[in-house]
C-alpha positions in Angstrom: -19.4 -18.7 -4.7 -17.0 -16.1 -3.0 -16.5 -12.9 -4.7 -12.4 -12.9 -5.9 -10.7 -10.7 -3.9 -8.5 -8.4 -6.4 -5.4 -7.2 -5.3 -3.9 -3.8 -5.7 -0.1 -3.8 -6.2 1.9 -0.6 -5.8 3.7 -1.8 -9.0 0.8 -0.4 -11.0 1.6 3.2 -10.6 5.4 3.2 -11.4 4.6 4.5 -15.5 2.1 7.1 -14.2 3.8 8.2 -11.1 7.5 8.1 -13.3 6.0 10.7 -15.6 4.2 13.2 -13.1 6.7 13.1 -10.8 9.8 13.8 -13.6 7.2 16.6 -15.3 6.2 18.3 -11.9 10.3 18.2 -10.4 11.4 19.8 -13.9 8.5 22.5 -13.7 9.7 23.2 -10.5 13.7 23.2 -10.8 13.8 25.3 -14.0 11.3 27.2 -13.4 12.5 28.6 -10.4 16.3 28.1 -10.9 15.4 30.6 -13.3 13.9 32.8 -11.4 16.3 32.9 -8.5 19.2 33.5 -11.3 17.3 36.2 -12.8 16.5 37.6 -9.5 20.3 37.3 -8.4 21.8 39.0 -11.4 19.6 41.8 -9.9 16.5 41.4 -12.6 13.7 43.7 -12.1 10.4 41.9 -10.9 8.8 42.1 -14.5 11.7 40.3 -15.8 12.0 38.1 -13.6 8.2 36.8 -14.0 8.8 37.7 -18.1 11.5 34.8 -17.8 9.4 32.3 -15.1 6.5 32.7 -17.9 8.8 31.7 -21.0 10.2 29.1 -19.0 7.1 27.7 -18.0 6.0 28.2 -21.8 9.2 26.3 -23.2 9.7 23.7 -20.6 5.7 22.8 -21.0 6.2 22.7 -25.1 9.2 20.9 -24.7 8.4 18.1 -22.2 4.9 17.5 -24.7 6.7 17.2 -27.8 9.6 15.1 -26.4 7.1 12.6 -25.1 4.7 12.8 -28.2 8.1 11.9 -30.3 9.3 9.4 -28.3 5.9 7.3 -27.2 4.5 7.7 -30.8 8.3 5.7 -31.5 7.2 3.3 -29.5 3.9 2.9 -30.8 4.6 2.9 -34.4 7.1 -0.2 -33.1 4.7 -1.8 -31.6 2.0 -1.6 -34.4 4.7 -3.0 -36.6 5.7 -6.1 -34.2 1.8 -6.8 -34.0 1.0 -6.4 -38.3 4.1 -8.8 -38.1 2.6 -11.3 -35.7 -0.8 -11.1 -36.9 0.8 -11.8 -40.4 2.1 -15.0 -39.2 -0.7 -16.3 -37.3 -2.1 -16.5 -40.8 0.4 -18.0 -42.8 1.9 -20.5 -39.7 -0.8 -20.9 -37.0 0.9 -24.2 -35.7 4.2 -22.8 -35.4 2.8 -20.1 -33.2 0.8 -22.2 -31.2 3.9 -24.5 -30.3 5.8 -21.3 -29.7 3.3 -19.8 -27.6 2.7 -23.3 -25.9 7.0 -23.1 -25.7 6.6 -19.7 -23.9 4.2 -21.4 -21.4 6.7 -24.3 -20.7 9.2 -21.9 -20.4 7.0 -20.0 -17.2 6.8 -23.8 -15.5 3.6 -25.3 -17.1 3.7 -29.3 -18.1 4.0 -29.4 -21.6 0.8 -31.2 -21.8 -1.1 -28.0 -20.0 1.2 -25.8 -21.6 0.0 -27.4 -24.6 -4.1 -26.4 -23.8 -3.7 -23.1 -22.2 -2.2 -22.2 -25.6 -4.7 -23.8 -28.0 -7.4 -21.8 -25.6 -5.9 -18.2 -25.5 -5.8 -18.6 -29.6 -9.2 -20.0 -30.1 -10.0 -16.7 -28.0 -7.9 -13.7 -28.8 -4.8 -15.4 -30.8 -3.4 -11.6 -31.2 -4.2 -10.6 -27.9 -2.8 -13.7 -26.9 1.0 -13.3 -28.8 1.1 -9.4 -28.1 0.9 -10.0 -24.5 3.1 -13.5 -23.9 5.4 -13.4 -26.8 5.9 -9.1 -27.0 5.3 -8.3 -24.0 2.2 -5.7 -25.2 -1.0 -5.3 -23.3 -3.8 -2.7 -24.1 -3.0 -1.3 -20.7 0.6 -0.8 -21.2 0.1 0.2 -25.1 2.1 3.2 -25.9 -0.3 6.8 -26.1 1.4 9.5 -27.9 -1.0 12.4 -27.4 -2.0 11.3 -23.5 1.4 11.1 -22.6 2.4 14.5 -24.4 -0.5 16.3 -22.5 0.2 14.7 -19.1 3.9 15.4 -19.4 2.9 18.8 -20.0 0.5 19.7 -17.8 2.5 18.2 -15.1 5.7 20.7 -15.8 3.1 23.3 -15.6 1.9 22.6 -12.4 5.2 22.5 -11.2 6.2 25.4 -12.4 3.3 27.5 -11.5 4.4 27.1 -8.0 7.5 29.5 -8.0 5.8 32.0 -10.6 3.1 32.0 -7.9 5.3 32.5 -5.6 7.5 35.1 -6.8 4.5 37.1 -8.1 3.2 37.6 -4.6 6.3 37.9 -2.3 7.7 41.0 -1.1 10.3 42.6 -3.6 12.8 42.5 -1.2 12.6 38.9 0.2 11.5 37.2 -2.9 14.5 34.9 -3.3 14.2 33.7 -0.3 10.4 32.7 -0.9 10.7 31.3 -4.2 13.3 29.1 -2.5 11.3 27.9 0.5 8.4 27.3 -1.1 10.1 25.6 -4.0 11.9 23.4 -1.5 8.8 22.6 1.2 7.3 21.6 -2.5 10.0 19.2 -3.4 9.7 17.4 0.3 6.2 17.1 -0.5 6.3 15.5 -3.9 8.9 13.8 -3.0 7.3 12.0 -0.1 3.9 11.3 -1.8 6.5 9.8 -4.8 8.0 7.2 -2.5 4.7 6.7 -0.5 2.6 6.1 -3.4 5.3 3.6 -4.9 6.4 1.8 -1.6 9.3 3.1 -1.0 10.9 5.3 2.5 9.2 8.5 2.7 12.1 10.1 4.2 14.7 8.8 1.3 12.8 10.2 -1.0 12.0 13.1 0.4 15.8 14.1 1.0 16.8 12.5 -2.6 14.0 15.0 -4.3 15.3 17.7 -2.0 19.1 17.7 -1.9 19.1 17.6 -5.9 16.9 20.7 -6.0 18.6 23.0 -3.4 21.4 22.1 -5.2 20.0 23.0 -8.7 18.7 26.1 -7.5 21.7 27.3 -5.8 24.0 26.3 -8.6 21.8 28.6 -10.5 21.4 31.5 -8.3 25.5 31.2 -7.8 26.0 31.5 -12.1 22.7 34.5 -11.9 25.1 36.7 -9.0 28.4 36.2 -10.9 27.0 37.3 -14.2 24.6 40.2 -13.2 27.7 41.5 -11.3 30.0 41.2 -14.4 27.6 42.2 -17.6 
């Protein structure tokens, strides 16, 4: 018998790639929208990193707990919907094989198949069966608080790290203009491997990543100028 050939669909790396590439972009706008502004409202160089380090610090602790809150939300929902499902798989097995079987019929099945597919998903992994027809849950796709909190933070730092880098070894008198190229070639680039690693037009997503960031950071550097000239 053949081996099964298994498929690889880009599809599978939208949650991953979503949450890198939102961590690593923010990491990289504030971080060094912060350090052009500082440098624009005429910051010394130890302030400037002072404030690219507490930004990094914030944004990091920030981007961790928001995610921690809001996956562990969806977990503790999830744990709920399956103690309520495995609660009545207990008390009303028939009902939620026929609703199961329903689902199945629903997806184009014969009722009659429908009818067996059902009855042999329960008599193996009823649970596993409902959580991932009937809610939609798989152990994949299960919510991970503490994963996701880590990720989204270490992902922010990364891209923050970049302009801190940056701005720590430029020359005094040309460091805006290095913390902005090099923040900017580093958009291009994460916005291309984005698109390319889900599918979509390098070049799109490239310029989308790209034109929101100069504008960010130019925004900032614009508020930075005006108010280091009038405080």
């Amino acid at each position: 018998m053949r081996a099964l050939h298994r498929e690889h669909h880009l599809s599978g790396n939208i949650s991953w790639l979503r949450a890198s590439v939102l961590g690593a972009n923010d990491g990289l706008l504030s971080t060094a929208s912060l350090v052009l502004g500082v440098a624009a409202a005429h910051g010394t160089r130890s302030a400037i990193l002072v404030a690219g380090v507490a930004g990094l610090v914030a944004g990091a602790m920030s981007m961790a707990a928001g995610e921690y809150v809001s996956v562990h939300s969806q977990a503790d929902a999830e744990q709920a919907s399956l103690a309520r499902e495995r609660e009545e798989l207990s008390t009303n097995g028939k009902g939620e094989h026929a609703e199961l079987a329903a689902i199945y019929v629903g997806r184009g099945l014969d009722p009659a198949l429908a009818e067996t597919v059902a009855a042999q998903l329960m008599a193996h992994d009823a649970l596993g069966a409902h959580a991932r027809d009937e809610l939609g849950i798989s152990e994949t796709l299960m919510a991970r608080p503490l994963q996701a909190a880590f990720a989204s933070a270490a992902a922010f730092a990364a891209g923050a790290a970049i302009p801190l880098v940056v701005a720590t070894l430029a020359p005094g008198d040309q460091m805006v203009a290095f913390v902005a190229g090099a923040s900017l070639l580093s958009l291009v680039g994460m916005g291309a491997l984005a698109a390319r690693a889900g599918g979509a037009n390098v070049l799109v997503g490239a310029a989308r990543v790209t034109f929101w960031g100069a504008l960010a950071m130019a925004m900032t550097a614009g508020i930075g100028a005006v108010v280091g000239t009038s405080v």
